[in-house]
C-alpha positions in Angstrom: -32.0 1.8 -5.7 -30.4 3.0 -2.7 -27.9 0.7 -0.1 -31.3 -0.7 1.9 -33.2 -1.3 -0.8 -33.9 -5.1 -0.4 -35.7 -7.8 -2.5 -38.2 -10.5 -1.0 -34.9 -12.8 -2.0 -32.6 -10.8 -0.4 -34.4 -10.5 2.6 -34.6 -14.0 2.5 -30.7 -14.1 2.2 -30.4 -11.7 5.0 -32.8 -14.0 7.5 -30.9 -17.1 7.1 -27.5 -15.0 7.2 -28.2 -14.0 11.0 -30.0 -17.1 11.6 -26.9 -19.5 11.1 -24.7 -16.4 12.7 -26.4 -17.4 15.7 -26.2 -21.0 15.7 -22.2 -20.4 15.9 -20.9 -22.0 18.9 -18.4 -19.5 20.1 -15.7 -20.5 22.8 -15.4 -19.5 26.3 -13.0 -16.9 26.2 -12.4 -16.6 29.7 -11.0 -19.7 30.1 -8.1 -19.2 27.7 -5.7 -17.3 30.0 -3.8 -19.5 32.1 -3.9 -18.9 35.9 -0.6 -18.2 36.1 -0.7 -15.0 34.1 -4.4 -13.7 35.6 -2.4 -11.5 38.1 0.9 -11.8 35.8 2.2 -7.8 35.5 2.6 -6.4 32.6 5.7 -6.3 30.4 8.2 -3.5 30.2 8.3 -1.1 27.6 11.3 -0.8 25.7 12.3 1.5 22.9 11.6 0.6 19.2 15.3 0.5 18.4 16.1 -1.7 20.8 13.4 -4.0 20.0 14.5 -3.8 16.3 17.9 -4.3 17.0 19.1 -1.2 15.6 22.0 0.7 16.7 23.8 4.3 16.1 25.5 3.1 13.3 22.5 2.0 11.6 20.8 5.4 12.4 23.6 7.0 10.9 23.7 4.9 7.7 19.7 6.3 7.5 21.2 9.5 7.1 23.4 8.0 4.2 20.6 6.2 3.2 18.5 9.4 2.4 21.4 11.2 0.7 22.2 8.6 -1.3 17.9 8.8 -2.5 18.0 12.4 -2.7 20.9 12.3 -5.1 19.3 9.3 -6.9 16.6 11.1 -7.4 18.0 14.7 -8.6 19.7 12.4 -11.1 16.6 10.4 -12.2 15.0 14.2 -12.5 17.8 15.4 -15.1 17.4 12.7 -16.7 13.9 13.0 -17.1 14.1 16.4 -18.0 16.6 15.5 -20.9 14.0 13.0 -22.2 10.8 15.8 -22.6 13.2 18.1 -24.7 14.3 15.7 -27.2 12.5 14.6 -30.0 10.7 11.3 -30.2 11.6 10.4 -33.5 15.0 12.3 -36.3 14.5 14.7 -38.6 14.3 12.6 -41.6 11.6 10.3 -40.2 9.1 13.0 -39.3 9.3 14.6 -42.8 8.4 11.5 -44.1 5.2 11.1 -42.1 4.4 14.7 -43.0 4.8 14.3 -46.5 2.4 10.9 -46.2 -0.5 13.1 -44.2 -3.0 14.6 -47.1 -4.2 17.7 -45.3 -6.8 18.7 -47.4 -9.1 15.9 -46.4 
């Protein structure tokens, strides 16, 4: 049954869909900008720090910022790392469960 593959009910559906879509009584859109700004100019652009409010010190804490991640992250690796190489569960335990698992089934 492909996308456009309609029943008599959905096609019924459908019908009354775009039928009360059209009954919508949509507003005047022209008349919502004031006069005063019909011939207003346009703003100035200005640069996205300054309309952040960010300064050189903040651009240089970024910098710190991404060090301070980077080196987060190396550690969080290691640490990782020194997780996969050990073993989930001692010595002692695991000869247990492989004493309690009857092979020759």
């Amino acid at each position: 049954m492909g996308l456009l593959d309609v029943t008599g009910a959905g096609r019924c559906l459908l019908a009354i869909c775009v039928a009360l879509a059209g009954c919508a009584d949509l507003p005047d859109l022209d008349e919502t900008v004031p006069p005063a700004l019909e011939d207003a100019n346009y703003p100035a652009l200005a640069p996205v720090d300054q309309v952040l409010g960010r300064s050189a010190t903040e651009a240089a804490n970024d910098e710190e910022t991404a060090d301070q991640l980077e080196a987060r992250s190396a550690g969080l690796q290691a640490r990782a790392d020194t997780l996969q190489r050990r073993s989930a569960i001692d010595s002692e335990t695991r000869r247990r469960l492989e004493d309690g698992v009857d092979a020759d089934l």
